[in-house]
N, C-alpha and C positions, 0 to 999 in steps of 0.2 A: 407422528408419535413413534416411538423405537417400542419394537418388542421386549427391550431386556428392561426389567428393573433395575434402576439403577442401585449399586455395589456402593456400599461405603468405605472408601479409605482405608485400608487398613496397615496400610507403611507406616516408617518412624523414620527419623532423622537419629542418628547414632551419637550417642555424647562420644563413645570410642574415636572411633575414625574419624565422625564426622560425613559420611556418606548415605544416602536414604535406599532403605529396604525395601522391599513392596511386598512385605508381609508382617505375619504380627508379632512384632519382639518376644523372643523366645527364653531372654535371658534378662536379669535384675540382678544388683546387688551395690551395697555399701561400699563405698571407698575407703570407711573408719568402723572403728567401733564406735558403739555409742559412747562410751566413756569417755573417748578422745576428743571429741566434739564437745564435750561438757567440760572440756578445763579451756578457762581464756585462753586465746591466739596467742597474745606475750609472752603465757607458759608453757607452749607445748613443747619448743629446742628445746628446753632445760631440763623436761620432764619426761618428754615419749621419746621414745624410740620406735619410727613406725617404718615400714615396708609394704611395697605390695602384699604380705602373707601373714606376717609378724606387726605385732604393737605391744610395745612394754610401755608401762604409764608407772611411774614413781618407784621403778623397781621391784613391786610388789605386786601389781596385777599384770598378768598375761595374756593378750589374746594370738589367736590364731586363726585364718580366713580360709572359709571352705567351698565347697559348690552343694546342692541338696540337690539333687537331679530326681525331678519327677516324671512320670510315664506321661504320655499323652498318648490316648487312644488316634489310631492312625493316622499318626506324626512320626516318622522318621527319627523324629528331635525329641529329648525331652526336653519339661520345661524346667529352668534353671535357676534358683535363686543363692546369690555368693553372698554368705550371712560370716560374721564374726562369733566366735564363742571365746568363753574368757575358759581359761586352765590353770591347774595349779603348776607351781612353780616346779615341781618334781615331775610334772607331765612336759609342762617345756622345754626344762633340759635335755631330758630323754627325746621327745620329737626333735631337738636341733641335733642330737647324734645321731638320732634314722635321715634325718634330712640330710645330711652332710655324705653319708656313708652311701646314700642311695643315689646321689646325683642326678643324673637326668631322669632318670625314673621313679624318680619321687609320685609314690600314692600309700596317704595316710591313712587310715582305716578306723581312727578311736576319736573320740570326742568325750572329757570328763564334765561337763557346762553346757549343754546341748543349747546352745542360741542363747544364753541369759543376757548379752548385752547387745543385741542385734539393732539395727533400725535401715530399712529400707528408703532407698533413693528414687529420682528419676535416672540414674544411671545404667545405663544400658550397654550391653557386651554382646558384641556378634561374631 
């Protein structure tokens, strides 16, 4: 009989990479907004406009993808979840001229919609 109790699992297999961790997934988030998932497959060319960061849906809703980083007591890491919020259309335009002007040092700092159309996945980023 072994003296240690045995340890449960605690890796993942990465939807990212594709590669397994041997600790416990520190990061979550949506690929879409939720609105985007709610218009039929057929309509979404004609309708969205999606990017990793960016989703326009009928020209008239906005979202934007962000990361929430929370603390974890003695973690290194916070924990992360990459949620969508939807914006108005005059916070848009203004974020795609900070985005553009800032280039690789793009960091946003405002949210007008805090999460209203969010929905979490089994997708996982490491």
């Amino acid at each position: 009989m072994s003296n240690e109790i045995d340890k449960p699992d605690l890796g993942f297999h990465c939807a990212s990479c594709g590669m397994y961790h041997d600790h416990l997934p520190m990061d979550f988030g949506a690929e879409t907004p939720a609105a985007y998932d709610s218009i039929p497959k057929s309509e979404r060319d004609a309708r969205c406009e999606l990017t990793p960061d960016f989703c326009v849906i009928d020209e008239n809703e906005f979202f934007i993808r962000g990361c929430l980083e929370i603390p974890v007591l003695d973690s290194p890491r916070p924990f992360v979840w990459g949620v969508w919020t939807s914006i108005s259309f005059k916070s848009f335009h203004r974020m795609g001229e900070i985005w553009e002007s800032l280039g690789e040092s793009r960091s946003l700092r405002f949210l007008d919609g805090f999460v209203r159309s969010c929905r979490f996945t089994q997708i996982l980023f490491c």
